[in-house]
C-alpha positions as CSV (number, residue, x, y, z in Angstrom):
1,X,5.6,-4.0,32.8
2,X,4.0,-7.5,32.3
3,X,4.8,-9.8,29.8
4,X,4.3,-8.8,26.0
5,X,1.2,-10.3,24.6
6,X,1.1,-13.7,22.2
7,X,-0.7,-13.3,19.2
8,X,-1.2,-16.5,17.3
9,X,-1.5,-17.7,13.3
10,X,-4.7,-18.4,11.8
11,X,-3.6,-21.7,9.4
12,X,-7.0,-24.4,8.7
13,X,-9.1,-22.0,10.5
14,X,-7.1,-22.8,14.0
15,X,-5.4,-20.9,15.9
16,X,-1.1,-22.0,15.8
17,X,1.4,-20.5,17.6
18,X,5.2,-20.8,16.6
19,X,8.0,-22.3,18.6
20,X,10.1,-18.9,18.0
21,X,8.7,-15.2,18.1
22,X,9.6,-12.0,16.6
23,X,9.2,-8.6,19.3
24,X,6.8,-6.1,17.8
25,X,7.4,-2.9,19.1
26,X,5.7,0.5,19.8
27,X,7.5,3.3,17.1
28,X,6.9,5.7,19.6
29,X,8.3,4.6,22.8
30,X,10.8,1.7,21.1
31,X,9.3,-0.5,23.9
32,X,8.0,-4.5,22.9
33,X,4.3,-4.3,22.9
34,X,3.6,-8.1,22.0
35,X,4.7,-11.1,20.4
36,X,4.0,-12.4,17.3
37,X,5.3,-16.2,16.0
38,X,7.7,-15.9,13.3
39,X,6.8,-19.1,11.2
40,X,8.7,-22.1,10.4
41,X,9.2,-23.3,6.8
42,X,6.9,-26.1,7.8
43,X,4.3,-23.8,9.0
44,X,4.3,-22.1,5.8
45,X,3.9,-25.6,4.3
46,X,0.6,-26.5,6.2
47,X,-0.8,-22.9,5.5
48,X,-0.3,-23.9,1.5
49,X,-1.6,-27.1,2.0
50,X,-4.7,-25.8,4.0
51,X,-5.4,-23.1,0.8
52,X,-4.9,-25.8,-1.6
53,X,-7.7,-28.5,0.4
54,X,-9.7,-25.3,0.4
55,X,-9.4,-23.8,-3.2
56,X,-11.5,-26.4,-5.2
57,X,-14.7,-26.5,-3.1
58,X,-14.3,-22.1,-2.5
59,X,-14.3,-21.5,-6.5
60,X,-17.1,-24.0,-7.1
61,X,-19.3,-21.4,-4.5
62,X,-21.6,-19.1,-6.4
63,X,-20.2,-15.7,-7.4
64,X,-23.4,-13.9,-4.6
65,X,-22.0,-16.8,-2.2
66,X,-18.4,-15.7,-1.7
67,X,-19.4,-11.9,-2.5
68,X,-21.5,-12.2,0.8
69,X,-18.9,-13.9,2.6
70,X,-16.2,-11.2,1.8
71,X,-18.6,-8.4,2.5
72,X,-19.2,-10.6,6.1
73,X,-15.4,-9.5,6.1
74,X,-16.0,-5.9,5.9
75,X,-18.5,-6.1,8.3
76,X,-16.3,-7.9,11.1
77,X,-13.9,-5.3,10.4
78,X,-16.0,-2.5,11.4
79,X,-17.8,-4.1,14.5
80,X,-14.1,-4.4,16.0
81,X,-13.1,-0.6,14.5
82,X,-11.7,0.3,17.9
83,X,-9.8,-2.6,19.1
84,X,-8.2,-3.0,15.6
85,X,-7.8,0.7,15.4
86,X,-6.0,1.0,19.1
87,X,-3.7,-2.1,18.1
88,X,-2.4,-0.7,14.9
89,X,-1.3,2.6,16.6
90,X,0.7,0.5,19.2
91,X,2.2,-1.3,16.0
92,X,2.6,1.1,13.3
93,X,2.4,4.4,15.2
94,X,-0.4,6.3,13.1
95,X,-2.1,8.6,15.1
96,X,-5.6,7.0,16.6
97,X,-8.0,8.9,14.2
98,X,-5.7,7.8,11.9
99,X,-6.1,4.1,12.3
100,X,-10.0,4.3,13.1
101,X,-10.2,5.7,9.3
102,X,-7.9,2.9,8.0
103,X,-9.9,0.3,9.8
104,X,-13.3,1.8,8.5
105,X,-11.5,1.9,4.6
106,X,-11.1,-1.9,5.1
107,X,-14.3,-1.8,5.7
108,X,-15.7,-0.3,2.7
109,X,-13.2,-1.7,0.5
110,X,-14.5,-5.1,1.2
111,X,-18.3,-4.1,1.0
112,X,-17.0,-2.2,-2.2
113,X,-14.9,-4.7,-3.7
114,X,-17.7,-7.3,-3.3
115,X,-19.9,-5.5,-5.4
116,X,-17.8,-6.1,-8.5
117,X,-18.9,-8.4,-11.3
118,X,-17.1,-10.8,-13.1
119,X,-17.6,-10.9,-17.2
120,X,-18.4,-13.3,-19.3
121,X,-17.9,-12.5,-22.7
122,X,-19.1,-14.2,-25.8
123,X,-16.9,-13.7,-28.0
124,X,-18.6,-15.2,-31.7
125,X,-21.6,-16.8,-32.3
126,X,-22.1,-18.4,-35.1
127,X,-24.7,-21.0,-36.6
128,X,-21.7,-24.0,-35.8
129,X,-19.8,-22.6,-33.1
130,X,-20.5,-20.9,-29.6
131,X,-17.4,-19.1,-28.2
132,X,-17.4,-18.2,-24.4
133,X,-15.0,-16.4,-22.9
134,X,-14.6,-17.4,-18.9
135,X,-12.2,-15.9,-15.8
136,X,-11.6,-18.4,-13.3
137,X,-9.4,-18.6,-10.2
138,X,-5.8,-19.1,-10.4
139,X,-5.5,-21.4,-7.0
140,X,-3.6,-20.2,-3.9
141,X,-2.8,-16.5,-3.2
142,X,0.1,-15.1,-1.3
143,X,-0.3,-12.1,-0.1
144,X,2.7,-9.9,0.8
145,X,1.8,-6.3,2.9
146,X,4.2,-3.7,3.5
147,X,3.8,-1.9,7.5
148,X,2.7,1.6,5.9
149,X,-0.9,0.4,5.8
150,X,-1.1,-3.0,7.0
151,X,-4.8,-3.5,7.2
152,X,-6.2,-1.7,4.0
153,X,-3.4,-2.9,1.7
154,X,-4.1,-6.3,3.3
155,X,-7.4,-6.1,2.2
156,X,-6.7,-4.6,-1.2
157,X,-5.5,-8.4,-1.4
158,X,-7.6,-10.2,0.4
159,X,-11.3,-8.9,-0.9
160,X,-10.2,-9.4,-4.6
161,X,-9.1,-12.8,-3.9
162,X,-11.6,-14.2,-2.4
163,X,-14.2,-12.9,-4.5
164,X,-12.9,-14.4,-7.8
165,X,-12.8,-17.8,-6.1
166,X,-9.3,-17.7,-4.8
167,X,-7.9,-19.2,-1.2
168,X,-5.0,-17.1,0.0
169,X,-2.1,-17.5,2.5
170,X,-1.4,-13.6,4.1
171,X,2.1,-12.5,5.4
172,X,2.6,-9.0,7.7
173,X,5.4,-7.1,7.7
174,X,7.0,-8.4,10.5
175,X,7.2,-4.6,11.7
176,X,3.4,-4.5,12.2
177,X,1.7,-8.3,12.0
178,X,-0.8,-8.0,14.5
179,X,-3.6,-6.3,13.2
180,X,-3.7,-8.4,10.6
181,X,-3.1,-11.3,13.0
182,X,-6.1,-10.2,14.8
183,X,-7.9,-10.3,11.4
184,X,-7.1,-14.0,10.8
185,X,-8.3,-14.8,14.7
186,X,-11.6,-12.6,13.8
187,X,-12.3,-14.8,11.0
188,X,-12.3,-18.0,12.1
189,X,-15.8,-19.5,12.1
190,X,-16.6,-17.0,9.2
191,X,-14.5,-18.5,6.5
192,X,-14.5,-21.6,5.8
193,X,-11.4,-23.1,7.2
194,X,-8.3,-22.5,4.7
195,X,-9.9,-19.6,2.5
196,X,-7.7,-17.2,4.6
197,X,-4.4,-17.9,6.3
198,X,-2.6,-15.5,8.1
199,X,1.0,-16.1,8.7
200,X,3.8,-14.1,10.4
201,X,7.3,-14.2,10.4
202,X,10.6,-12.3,9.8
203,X,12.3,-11.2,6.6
204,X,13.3,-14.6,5.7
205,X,9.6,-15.9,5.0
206,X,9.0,-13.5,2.3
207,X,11.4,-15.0,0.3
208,X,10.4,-18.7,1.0
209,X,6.5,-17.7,-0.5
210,X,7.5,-16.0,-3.6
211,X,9.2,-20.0,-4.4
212,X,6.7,-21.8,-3.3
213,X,5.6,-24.5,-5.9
214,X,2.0,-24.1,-3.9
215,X,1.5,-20.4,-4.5
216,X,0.2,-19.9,-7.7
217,X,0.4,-15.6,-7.6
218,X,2.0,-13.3,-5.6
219,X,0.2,-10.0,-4.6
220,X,3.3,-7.7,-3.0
221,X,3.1,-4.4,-1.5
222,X,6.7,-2.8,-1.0
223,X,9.9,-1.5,-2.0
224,X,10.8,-1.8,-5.8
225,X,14.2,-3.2,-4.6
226,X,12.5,-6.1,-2.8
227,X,9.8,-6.5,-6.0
228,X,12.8,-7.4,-7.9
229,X,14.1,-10.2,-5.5
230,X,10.0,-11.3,-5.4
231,X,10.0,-11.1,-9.4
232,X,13.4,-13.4,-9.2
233,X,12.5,-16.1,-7.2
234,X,8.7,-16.1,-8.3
235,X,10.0,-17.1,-11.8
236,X,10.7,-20.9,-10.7
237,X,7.4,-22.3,-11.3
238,X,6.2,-19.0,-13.9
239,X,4.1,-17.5,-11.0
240,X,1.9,-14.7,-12.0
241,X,2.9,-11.7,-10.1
242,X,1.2,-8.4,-8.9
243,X,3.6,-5.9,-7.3
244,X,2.8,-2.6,-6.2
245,X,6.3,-1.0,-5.7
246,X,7.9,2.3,-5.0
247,X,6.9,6.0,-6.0
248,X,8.4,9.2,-6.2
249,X,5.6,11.2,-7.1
250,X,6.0,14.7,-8.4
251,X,3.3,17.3,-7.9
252,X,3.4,20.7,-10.2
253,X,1.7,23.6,-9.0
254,X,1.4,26.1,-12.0
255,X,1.9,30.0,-11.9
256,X,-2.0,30.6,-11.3
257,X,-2.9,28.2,-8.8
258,X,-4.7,29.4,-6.0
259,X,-1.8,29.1,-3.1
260,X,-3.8,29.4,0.2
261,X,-6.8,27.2,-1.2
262,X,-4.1,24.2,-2.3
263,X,-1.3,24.4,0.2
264,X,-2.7,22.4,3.2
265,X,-4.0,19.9,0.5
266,X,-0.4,19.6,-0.9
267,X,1.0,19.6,2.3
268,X,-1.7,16.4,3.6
269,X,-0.7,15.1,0.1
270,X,2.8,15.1,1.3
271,X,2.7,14.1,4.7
272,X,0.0,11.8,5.5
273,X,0.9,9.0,7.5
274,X,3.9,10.9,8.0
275,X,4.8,10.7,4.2
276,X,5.2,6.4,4.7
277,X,3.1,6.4,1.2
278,X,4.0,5.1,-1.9
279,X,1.2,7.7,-3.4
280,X,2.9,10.3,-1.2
281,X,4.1,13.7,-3.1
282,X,7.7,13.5,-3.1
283,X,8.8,16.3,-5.4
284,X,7.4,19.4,-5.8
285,X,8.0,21.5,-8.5
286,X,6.7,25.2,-8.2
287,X,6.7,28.0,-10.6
288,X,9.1,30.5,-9.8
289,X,6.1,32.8,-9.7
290,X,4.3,31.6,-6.4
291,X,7.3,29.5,-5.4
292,X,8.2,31.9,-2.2
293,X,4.4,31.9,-1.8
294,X,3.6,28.4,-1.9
295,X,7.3,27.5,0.0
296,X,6.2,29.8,2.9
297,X,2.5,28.5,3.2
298,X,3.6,24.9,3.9
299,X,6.6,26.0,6.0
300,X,3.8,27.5,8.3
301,X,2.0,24.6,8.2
302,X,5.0,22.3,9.1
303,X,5.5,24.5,12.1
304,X,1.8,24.4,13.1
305,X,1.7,20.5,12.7
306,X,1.9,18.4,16.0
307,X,4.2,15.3,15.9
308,X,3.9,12.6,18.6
309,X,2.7,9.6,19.8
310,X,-0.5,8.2,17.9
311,X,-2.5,7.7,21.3
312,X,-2.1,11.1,22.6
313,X,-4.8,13.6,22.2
314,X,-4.3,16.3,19.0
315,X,-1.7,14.2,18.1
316,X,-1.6,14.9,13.5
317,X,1.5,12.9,12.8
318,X,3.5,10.0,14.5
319,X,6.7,8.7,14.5
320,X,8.8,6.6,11.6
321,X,7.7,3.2,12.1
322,X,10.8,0.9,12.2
323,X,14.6,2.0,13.0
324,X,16.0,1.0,9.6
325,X,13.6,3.4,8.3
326,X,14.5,6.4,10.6
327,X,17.8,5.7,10.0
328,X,17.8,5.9,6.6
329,X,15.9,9.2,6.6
330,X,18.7,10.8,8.8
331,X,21.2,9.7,6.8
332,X,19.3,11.7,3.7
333,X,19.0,14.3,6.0
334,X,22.5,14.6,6.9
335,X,23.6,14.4,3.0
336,X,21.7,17.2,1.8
337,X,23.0,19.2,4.8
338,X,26.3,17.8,3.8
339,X,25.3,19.5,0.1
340,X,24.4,22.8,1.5
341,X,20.8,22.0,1.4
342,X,19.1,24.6,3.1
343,X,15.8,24.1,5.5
344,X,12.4,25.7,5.3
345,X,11.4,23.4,8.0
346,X,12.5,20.8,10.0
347,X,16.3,19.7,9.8
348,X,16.8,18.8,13.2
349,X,15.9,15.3,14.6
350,X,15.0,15.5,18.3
351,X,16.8,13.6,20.8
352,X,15.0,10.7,23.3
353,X,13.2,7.5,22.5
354,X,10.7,6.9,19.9
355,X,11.0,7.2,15.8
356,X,10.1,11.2,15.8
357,X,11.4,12.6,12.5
358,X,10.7,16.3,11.7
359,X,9.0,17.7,8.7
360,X,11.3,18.9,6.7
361,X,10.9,21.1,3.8
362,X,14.6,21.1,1.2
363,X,15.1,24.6,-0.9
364,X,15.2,24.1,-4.6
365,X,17.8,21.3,-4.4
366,X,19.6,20.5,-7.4
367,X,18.2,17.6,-9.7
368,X,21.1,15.6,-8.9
369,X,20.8,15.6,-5.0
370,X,19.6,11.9,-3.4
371,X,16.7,14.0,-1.8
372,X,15.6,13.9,-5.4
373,X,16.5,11.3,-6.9
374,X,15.1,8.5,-4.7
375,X,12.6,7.9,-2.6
376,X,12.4,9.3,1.3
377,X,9.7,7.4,2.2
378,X,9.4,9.9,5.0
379,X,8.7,13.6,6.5
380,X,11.2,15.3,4.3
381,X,10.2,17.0,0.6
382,X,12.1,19.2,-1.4
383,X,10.6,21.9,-3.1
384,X,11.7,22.1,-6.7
385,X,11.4,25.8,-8.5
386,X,10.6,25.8,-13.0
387,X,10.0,28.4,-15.0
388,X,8.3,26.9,-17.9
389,X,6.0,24.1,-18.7
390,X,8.7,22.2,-21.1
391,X,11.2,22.4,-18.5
392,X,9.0,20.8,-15.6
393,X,7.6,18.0,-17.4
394,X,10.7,16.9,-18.2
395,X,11.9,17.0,-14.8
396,X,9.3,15.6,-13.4
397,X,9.3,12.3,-16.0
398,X,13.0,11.7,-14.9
399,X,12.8,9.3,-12.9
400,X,12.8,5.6,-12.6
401,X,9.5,5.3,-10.9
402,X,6.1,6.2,-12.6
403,X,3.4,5.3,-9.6
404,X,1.5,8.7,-9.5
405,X,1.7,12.9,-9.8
406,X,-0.6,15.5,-9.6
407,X,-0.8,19.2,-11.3
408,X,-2.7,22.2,-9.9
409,X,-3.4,25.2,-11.1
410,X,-6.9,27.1,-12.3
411,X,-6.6,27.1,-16.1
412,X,-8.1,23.1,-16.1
413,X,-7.6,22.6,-19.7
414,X,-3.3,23.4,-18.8
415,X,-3.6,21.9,-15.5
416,X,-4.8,18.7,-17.9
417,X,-2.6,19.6,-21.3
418,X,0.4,19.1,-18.8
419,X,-1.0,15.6,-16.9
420,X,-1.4,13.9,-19.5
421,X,2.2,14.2,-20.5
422,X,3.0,12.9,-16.9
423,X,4.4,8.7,-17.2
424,X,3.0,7.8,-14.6
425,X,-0.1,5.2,-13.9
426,X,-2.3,7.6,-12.1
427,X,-2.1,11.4,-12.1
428,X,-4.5,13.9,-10.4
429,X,-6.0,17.1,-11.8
430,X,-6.6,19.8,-9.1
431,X,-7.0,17.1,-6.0
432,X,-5.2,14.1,-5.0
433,X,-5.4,10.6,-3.3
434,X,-8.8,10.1,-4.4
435,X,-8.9,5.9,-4.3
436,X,-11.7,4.2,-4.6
437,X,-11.9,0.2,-4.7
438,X,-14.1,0.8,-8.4
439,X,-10.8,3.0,-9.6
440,X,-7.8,0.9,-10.7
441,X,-4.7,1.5,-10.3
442,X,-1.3,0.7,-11.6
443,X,2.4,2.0,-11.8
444,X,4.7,2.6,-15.2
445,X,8.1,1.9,-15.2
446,X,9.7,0.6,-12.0
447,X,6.4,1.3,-9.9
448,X,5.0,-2.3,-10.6
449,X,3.4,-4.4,-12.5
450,X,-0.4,-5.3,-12.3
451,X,-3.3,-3.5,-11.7
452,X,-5.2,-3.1,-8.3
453,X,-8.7,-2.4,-7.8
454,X,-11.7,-1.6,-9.9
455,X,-12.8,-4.4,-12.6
456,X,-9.3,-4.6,-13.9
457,X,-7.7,-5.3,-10.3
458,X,-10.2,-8.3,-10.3
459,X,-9.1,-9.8,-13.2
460,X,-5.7,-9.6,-12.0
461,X,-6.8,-12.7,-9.9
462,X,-8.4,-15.1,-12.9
463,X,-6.9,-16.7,-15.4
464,X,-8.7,-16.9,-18.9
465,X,-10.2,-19.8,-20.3
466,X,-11.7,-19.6,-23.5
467,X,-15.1,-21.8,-24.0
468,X,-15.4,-23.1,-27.9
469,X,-18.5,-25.4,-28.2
470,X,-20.3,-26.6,-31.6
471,X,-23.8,-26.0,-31.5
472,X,-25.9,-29.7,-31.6
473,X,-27.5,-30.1,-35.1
């Protein structure tokens, strides 16, 4: 094996390599498939000071200029769809058709999100006074992406920013930084040097952005847990914040849904990406009346399901994609075994290199059981039994999170009587994962804070200023 390639930071349009490195490796072999620099404090610096140069003469571009430029983006994307594609399976171990479709999403998203229109409002007119209300850019960005998704949720950043006259310094998780790496090199030449820096580094960088007297917002994909710690040290200088955080989703199939029409769209609801989702279903609660129905259907389709590396052919599902990860999952594992969980599927974790976790379907744990109560972020769902409809929305608001939930059934108007008694900031009717970049979204309780996407995920990157002139006499 040669030596791993060097990817390189995008900081004032140039390419900058660091004088130490972080190992990325493949989640399905564990082997190193490249380098990427893990920043320096000071590197961090000159990627602020590169947005800041940048900002004033990016916002004072036409709204149509910048819209063009970011939908230039999009199109860069897709014109390099299957070297990105092939470099985020390596990376994040997604299964190749898998990635193409995350790489084409970036895509549209940008084409998408640069359609959107900024308002102004007048708010009074009056025979002394002309009132004008404005959104303008807050400054310098810092974007924060989680591995799950590393080039769409990148973009769910990027594309708003840009658009409402915002430069932006972009930080990987260092378990995947080189597709979006390879998205700062890409754009060099298109962007006017400093608009978009792209950054890389360990854990420890995160932390050093979220402080920075130089970043005027943080936009952070990730665990609630580490949105807390972003929250914390964002509160310095009064940063505004947008942080898309954990989910444990509950889905509620009623006593008259159609079982064979919704169980593989349940069970893709659960398990895409292998379940690495905040959006992912992460309880499901059954009526006892189809429950050994419904429970049987996807056990079938957990069997039928092929596991393995991303690049190989047939391939629907890949490995974890970091250690910590997988081995958090088999420690939930081995506690509900330890509780006398019992296993429609799964339950075993195969022996031999690479992240490979099974999909694992949990009997009608108890409410109290970790499997639960928090979040796998993985291939393992328990399947909850009710009775009535009381009883299940109850259980299914009990939680700290409130990011999204679903309820099937073929009686619409109870399928909707119960989802709109859900707390959460998006719920489905009868279908599920339906984003589009014109469809905000936003999480209750300890899910986040801020919207994303549609009209109201743009404003999340202006600030108001209110225009109050007196008319000339």
């Amino acid at each position: 094996m040669g030596n791993p390639i060097e990817f390189s930071m995008t900081i004032d349009g140039k390419a900058v390599f660091g004088s130490r490195h972080i190992d990325v490796l493949n989640p399905a072999t564990e082997n190193v498939v490249a380098r990427a620099p893990d920043a320096a404090p000071e590197q961090l610096d000159e990627a602020v000071a590169s947005a800041r140069r940048a900002a004033p003469a990016w916002a004072a571009l036409p709204l149509d200029a910048r819209r063009t430029l970011v939908a230039r983006v999009g199109e860069i994307i897709l014109s390099n769809q299957e070297a990105l594609a092939q470099l985020l399976t390596q990376e994040q171990g997604k299964p190749l058709a898998a990635a193409r479709r995350e790489v084409m999403t970036a895509a549209y998203w940008c084409a998408e999100t640069a359609k959107l229109d900024l308002p102004v409002d007048v708010s009074s007119e009056s025979p002394e006074e002309w009132v004008r209300v404005l959104r303008v850019p807050l400054g310098v960005v810092g974007g924060i992406v989680p591995w799950n998704f590393p080039l769409v949720l990148a973009i769910w950043k990027v594309a708003p920013a840009l658009v409402t006259g915002n430069t932006m310094v972009l930080k990987p998780s260092p378990y995947t930084p080189l597709t979006t790496l390879k998205l700062g090199e890409l754009l060099r030449g298109v962007l006017p040097p400093g608009v978009l820096n792209v950054i890389s580094g360990s854990d420890a960088l995160g932390p050093l952005m979220s402080e920075h007297s130089g970043i005027d917002k943080i936009s952070f994909t990730g665990s609630t847990q580490t949105g807390r710690a972003v929250m914390a040290s964002a509160a310095g200088n009064l940063k505004r914040l947008m942080l898309e955080l954990g989910g444990n989703d509950a889905a509620i199939v009623m006593p008259d849904a159609d079982i064979d029409a919704i169980a593989p769209i349940i069970f893709w609801g659960a398990f895409t990406n292998s379940a690495q989702y905040c959006l992912a279903i992460k309880r499901l609660y059954i009526h006892e009346d189809v429950y050994d129905q419904m429970s049987q259907a996807l056990a079938r389709l957990a069997r039928e399901t092929k596991v393995g590396p991303g690049n190989e052919e047939g391939v629907q599902l890949g490995p974890v994609q970091n250690r910590r990860q997988f081995e958090r999952l088999k420690n939930l594992l081995e506690d509900t075994r330890n509780q006398g969980g019992r296993f429609l599927a799964g339950g075993d974790v195969p022996k031999g290199k690479g992240y490979f976790f099974p999909i694992t379907l949990v009997d009608n744990p108890p409410d109290t059981a970790r499997v639960v109560r928090e979040e796998p972020f993985g291939p393992i769902l328990p399947l909850l039994k009710f009775r009535d409809e009381e009883e299940v929305i109850a259980r299914a608001n009990d939680s700290e999170y409130g990011l999204g939930g679903s309820v099937w059934g073929a009686d619409h108007a109870a399928a909707t009587r119960v989802a709109l008694r859900l707390n959460t900031g998006t719920v489905w009717i009868n279908q599920i994962h339906t984003l589009k970049p014109g469809k905000p979204m936003a999480g209750h309780k300890q899910s986040g804070i801020g919207i994303e996407n549609g009209a109201d995920g743009l404003l999340e990157y202006t600030a108001l200023r209110t225009v109050s002139s007196k008319r000339p006499h």
